[in-house]
C-alpha positions as CSV (number, residue, x, y, z in Angstrom):
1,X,-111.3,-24.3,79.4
2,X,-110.3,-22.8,76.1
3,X,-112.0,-23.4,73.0
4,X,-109.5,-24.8,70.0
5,X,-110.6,-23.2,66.4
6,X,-109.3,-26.3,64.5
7,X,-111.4,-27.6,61.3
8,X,-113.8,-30.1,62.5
9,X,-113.5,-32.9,59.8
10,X,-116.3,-34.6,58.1
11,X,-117.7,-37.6,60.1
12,X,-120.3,-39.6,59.7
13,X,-124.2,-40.2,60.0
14,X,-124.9,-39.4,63.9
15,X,-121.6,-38.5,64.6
16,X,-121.9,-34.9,62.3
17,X,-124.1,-33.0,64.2
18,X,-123.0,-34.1,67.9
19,X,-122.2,-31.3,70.4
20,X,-118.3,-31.4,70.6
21,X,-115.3,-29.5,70.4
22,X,-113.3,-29.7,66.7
23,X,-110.4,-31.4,68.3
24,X,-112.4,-33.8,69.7
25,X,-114.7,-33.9,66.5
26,X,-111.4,-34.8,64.7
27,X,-110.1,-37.6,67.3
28,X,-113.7,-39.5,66.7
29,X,-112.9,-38.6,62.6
30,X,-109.4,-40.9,63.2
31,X,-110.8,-43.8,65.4
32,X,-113.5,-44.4,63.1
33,X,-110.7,-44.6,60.4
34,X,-108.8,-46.8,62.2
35,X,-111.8,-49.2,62.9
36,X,-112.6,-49.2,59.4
37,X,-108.9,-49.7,58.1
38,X,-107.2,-51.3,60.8
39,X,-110.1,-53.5,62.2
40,X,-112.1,-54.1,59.0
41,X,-115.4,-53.1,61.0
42,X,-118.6,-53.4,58.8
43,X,-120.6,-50.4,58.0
44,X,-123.2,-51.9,60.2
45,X,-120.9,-51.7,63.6
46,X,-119.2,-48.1,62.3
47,X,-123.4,-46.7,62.0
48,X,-123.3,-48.6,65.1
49,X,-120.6,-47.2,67.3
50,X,-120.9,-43.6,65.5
51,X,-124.9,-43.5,66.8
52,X,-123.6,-45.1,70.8
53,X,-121.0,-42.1,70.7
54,X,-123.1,-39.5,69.5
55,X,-125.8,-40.2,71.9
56,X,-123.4,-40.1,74.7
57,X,-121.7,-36.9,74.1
58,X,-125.0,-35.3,73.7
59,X,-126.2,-36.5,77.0
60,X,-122.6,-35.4,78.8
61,X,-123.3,-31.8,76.7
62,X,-126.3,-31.2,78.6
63,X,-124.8,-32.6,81.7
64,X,-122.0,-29.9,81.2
65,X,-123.5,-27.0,80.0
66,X,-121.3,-27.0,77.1
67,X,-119.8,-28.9,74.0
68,X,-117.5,-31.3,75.7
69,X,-113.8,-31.0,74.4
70,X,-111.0,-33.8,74.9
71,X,-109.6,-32.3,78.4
72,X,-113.5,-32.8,79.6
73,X,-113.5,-36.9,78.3
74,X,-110.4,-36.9,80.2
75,X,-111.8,-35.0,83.4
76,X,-115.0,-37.5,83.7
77,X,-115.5,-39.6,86.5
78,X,-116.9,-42.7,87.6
79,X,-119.8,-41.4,89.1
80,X,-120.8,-39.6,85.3
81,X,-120.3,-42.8,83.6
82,X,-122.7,-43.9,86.2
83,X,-125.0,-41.4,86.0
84,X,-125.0,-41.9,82.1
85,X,-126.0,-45.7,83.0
86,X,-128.6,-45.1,84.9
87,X,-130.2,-42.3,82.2
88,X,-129.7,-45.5,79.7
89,X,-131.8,-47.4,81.7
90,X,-134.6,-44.8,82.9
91,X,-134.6,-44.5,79.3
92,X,-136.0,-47.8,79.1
93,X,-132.8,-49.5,77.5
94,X,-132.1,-53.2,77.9
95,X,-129.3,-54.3,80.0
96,X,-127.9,-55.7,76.4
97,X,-128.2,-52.0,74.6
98,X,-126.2,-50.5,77.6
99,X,-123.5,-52.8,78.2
100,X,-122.9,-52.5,74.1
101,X,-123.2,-49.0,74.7
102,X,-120.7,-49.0,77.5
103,X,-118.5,-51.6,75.6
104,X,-118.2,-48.7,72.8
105,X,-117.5,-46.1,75.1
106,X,-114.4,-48.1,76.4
107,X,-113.6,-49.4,73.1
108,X,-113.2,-45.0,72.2
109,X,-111.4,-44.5,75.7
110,X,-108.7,-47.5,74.8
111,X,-108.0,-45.9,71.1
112,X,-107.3,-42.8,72.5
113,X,-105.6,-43.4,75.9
114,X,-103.5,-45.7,73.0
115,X,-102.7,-42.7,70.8
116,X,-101.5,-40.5,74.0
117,X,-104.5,-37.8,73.1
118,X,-106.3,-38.8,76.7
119,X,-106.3,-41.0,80.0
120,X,-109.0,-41.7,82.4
121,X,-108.9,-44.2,84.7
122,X,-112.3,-44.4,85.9
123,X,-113.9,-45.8,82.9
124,X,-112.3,-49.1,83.9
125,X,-113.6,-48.6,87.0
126,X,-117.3,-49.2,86.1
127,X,-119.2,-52.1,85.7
128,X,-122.7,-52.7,83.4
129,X,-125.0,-55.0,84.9
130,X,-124.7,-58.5,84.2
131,X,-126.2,-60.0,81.2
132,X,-128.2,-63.3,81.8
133,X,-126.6,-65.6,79.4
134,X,-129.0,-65.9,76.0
135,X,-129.1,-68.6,74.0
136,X,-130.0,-68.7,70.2
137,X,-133.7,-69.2,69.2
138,X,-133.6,-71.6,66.4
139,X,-136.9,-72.5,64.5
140,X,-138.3,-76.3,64.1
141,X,-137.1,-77.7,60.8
142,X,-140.5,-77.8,59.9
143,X,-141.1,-73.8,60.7
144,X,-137.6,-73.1,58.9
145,X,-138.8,-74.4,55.7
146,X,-142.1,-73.3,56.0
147,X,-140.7,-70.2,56.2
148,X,-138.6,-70.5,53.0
149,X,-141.5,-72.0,50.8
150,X,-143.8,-69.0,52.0
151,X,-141.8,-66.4,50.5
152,X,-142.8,-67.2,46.7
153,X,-146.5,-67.3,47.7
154,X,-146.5,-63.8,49.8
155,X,-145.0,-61.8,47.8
156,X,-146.9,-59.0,45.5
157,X,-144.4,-59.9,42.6
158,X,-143.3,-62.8,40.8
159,X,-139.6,-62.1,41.0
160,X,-140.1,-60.6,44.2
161,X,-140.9,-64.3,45.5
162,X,-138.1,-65.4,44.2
163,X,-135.6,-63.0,45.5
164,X,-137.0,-63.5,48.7
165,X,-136.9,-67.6,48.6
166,X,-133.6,-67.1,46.9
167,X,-132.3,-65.2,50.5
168,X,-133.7,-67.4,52.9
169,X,-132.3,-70.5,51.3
170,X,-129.0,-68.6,51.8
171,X,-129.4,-68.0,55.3
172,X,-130.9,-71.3,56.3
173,X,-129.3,-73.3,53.8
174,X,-125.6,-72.3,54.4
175,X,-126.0,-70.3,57.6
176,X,-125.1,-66.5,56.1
177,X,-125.7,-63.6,58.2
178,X,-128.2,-61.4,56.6
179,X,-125.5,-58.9,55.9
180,X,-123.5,-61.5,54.4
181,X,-126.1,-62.3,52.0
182,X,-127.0,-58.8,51.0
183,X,-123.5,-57.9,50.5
184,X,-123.0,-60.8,47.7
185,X,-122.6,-59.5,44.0
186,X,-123.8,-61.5,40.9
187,X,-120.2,-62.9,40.6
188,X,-120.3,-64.4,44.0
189,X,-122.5,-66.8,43.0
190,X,-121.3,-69.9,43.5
191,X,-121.1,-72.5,40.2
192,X,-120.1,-75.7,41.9
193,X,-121.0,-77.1,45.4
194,X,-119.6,-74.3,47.7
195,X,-119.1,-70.1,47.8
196,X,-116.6,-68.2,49.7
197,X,-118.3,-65.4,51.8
198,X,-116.8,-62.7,53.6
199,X,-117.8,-62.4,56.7
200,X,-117.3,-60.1,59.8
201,X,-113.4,-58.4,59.5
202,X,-113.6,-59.1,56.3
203,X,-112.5,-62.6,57.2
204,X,-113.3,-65.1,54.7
205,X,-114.7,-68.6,54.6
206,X,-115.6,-71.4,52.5
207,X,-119.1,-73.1,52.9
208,X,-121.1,-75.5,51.2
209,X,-124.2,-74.4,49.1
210,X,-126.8,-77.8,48.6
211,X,-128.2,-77.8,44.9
212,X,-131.7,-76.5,45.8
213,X,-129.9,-73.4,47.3
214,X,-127.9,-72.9,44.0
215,X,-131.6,-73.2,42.1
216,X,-133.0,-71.3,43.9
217,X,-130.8,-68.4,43.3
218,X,-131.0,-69.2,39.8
219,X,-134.8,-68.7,39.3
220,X,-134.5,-65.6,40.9
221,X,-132.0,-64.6,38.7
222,X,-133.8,-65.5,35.5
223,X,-137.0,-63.5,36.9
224,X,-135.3,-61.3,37.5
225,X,-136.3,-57.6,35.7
226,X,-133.4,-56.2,36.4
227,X,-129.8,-56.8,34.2
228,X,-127.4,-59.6,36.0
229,X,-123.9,-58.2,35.2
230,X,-121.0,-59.5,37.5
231,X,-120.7,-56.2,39.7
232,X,-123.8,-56.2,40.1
233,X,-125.8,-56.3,43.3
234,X,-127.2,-59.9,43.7
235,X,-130.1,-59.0,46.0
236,X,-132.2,-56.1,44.7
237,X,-134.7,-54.1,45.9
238,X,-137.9,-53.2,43.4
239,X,-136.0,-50.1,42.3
240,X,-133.2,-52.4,41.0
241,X,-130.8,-50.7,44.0
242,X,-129.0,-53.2,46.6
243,X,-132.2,-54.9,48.9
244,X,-131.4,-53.4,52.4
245,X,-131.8,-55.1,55.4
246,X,-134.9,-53.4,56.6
247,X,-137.0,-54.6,53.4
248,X,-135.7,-58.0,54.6
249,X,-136.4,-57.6,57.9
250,X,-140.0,-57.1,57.3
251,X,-141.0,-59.7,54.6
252,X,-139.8,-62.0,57.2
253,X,-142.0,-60.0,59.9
254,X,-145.2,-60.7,57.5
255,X,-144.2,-64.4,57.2
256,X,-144.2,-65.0,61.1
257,X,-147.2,-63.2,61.5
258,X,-149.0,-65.3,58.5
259,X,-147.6,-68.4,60.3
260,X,-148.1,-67.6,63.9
261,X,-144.0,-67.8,64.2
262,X,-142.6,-65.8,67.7
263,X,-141.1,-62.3,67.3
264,X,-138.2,-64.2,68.0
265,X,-138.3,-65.9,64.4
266,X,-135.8,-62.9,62.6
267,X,-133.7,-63.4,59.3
268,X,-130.9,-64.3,62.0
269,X,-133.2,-66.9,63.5
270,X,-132.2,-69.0,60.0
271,X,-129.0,-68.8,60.9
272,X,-129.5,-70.1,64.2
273,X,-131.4,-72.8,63.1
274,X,-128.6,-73.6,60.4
275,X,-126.5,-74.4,62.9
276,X,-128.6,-76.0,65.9
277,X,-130.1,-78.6,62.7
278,X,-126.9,-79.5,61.6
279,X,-125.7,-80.4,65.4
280,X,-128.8,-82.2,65.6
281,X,-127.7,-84.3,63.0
282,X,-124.3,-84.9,64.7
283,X,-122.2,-81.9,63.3
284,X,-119.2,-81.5,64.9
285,X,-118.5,-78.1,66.8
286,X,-115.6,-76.9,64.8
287,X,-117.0,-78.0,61.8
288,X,-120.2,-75.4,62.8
289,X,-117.9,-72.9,64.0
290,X,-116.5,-72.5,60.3
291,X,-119.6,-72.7,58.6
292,X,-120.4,-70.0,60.8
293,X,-117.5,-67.6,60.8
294,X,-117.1,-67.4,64.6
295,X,-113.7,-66.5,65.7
296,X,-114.1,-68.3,69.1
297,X,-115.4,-71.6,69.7
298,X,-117.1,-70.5,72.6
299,X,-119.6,-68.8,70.4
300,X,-120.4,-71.8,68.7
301,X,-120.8,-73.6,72.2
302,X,-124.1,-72.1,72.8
303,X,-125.8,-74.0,70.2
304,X,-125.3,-77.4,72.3
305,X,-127.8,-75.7,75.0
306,X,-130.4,-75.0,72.3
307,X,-130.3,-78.4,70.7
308,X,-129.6,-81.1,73.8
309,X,-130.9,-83.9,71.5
310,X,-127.1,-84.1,69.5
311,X,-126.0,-86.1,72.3
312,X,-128.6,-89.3,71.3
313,X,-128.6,-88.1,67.7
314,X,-127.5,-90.2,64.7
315,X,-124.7,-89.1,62.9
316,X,-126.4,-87.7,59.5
317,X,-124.3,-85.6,57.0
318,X,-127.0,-84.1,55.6
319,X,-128.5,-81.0,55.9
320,X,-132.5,-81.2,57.0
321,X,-133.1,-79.0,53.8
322,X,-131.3,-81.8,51.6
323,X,-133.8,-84.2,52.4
324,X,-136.9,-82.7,51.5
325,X,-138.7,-83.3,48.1
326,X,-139.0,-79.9,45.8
């Protein structure tokens, strides 16, 4: 096929330095435009999505000989999605990291057969395997705030312990996502009993924040080396830049290890916990599923199969961390 000599645009991360044609270079440049614009995607799905793409058009390169162009997405059949599948999974990829893989793929093919620049039917054709249903691993209240009190003693710094209680409390105290957390400025924090957080979409919501979460974040504001201004990043990193995830990530790593905590016990396992505690104590599904930000109540569902003990359990309006002593 013949080769257009458009200007490939700029795109990002793993997406820059794929094996493709301009044009198609340029059709990736708009979806991930749209998705950020149209769809309010979080940086964290667009790295996401631009890394699932990228690694599939380099595979389909070497499987054609060539850097692939619009015509050839079009041309594919079911038997290469397949074939990519099946390359996933000698790769050693879970069935989870190839159906979202897939689930990218078709979420690309349904922008552009939208936008008229491509059709193909046999994308739709093809199936992932099935995904056994999982259900959130939530941590013991005790573990939870074991968890939270062990970050001021682990930590090499003073103000580094409190940072890290400060997060924790966030994400077990008012169920954040760690993203949510990390993406709060100084002026987000709240002053009474609740803070709005903007969640996934950039959808908002209102949650409550228990006076040891609020105190908390204040002593580790006051220690603090860094200056507090409104705009500023809440959660920072020992260089006094935003705290990214990974750094997160493993502080809690060291905390499970100290504690003997599962691999399963992750910054998001908080979260989880969050919510299976508070149905414990009788919280009412659509209550949880706006303290969590889940757009479908079936989400929220899954948390009655981790916790069966709401169906004997006193009503308590309480969160488990409201009850403990300081």
């Amino acid at each position: 096929m013949a080769h257009q000599h458009l200007d490939a645009p700029t795109l990002p991360g793993a997406l820059e330095l794929i094996p493709a044609e301009p044009a198609l270079k340029r059709a990736l440049s708009e979806w991930l435009d749209w998705l950020k614009h149209e769809k309010r995607s979080s940086p964290h799905t667009l790295d996401n999505y631009s890394r699932d793409i990228a690694a599939f058009l380099t595979f389909f390169s070497e499987h054609l000989g060539f850097a692939p162009g619009v015509r050839d997405l079009a041309d594919l059949r079911a038997v290469d999605f397949r074939g990519w599948l099946a390359r996933l999974g000698q790769d050693g990829k879970s069935r989870a990291t190839i159906a979202r893989r897939f689930s990218t793929l078709r979420t690309l093919y349904k922008y552009l057969e939208r936008q008229g620049v491509l059709s193909n039917a046999a994308i739709h054709a093809v199936r992932t395997p099935k995904l056994p249903k999982s259900l959130p691993k939530a941590l013991s209240v005790e573990e939870a705030l074991e968890m939270v009190e062990l970050a001021d003693v682990l930590a090499t710094e003073h103000w580094v312990g409190k940072r890290d209680r400060a997060l924790l409390m966030l994400l077990y105290g008012c169920g954040l996502r760690i993203a949510e957390a990390l993406d709060l400025d100084v002026k987000d924090v709240p002053e009474g009993d609740t803070m709005v957080v903007t969640g996934k979409g950039n959808k908002q919501r209102v949650v409550p924040v228990l006076p040891k979460v609020r105190a908390a974040i204040s002593a580790y504001m006051k220690a603090s080396p860094y200056p507090m201004t409104p705009n500023s990043p809440l959660f920072l990193g020992v260089r006094g830049k935003r705290l990214q995830a990974g750094v997160a990530q493993a502080m809690v790593r060291d905390m499970r290890a100290y504690l003997g905590l599962p691999d399963s016990a992750t910054p998001h396992a908080l979260r989880h916990s969050f919510a299976t505690h508070l149905l414990a104590g009788g919280g009412d599904l659509r209550t949880i599923q706006e303290l969590l930000g889940h757009a479908s109540l079936s989400t929220t569902q899954r948390y009655t199969d981790v916790d069966a003990a709401r169906l004997q359990a006193v009503y308590s309006h309480t969160h488990p961390r409201a009850k403990r002593k300081n």
